[in-house]
N, C-alpha and C positions, 0 to 999 in steps of 0.2 A: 639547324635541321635542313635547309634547304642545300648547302654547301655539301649533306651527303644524296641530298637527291639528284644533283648536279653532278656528282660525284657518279654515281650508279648510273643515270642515264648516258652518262660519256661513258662506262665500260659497255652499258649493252648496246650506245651504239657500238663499238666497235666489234664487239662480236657479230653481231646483226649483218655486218659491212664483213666480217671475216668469211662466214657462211656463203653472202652472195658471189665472194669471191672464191670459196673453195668449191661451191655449186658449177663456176663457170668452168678453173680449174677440171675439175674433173668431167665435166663434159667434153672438153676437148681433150681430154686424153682420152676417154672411152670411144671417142668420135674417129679418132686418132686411133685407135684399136680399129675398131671398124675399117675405117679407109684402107689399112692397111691387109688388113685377111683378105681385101678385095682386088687390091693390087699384086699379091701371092698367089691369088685364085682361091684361097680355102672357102671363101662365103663370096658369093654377088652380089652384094647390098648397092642398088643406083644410086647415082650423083642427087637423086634429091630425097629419100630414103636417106640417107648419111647426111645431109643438109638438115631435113627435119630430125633427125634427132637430137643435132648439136642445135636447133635452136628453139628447140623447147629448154634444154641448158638455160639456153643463153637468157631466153624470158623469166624464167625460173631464178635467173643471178641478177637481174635487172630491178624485177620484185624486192628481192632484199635489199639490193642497194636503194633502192627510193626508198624503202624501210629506215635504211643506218640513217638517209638523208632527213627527212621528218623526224627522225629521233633527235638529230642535232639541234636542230632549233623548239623544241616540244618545250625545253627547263628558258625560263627568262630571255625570247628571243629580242633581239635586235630589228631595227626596219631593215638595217641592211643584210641582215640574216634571213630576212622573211624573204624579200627578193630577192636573192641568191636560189633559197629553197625553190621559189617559184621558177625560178629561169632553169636550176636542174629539175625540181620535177614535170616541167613543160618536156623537156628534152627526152628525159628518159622516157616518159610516158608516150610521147611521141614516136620514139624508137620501137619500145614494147605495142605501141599500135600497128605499126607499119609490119614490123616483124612477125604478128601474128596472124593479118591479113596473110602475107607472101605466105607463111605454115600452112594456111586454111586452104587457099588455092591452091598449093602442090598437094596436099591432101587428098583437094576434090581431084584434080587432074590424075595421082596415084590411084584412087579409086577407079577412076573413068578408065585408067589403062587395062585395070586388071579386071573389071568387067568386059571390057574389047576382047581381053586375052583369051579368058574364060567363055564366054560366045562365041570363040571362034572353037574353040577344043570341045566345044558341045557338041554330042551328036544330032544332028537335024533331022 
């Protein structure tokens, strides 16, 4: 019995791991869309507008993969398996912290711009 739970936990992780990589996958081509209507002129999307998009992706692809990661060691782990886990999920989660801070800020600063913009184009 345990040899198919072993079994099913290593397919979903890999699915799990497939998703956060086709999450990321496709953020950067749709990112990659973006940039590009902008370099053409058809859309103006700013350099951090097209940033923030791809890295909600990118958070969003991160998520899963520390997902596949804990899935790997969830069935009869190892010590050396457990700190492995920990050393990726220190990192990744690190990553996804830091990365969401820098979203957060360009967020508040997009806001802050487009309130400026807005206050100025008011009539006083």
């Amino acid at each position: 019995m345990e040899e198919y739970l072993v079994t099913a936990v290593g397919y979903l992780r890999l699915v799990v791991e497939a998703i956060g990589a086709a999450v990321v996958g496709f953020g950067v081509l749709a990112t990659t869309y973006r940039y590009v209507l902008t370099l053409v002129g058809i859309r103006d999307y700013t350099y951090n507008e097209i940033r923030l998009y791809l890295g909600r992706y990118l958070i969003l692809g991160l998520e899963f993969q520390l997902g596949a990661d804990i899935l790997s060691t969830a069935v009869a782990p190892t010590l050396d398996d457990v700190i492995l886990l920990g050393a990726i999920a220190t990192i990744r989660t690190a990553l996804n912290y830091f990365l969401s801070q820098e979203l957060a800020r360009e967020r508040r600063e997009e806001s802050a711009a487009s309130a400026t913009t807005e206050q100025r184009g008011a009539p006083g």
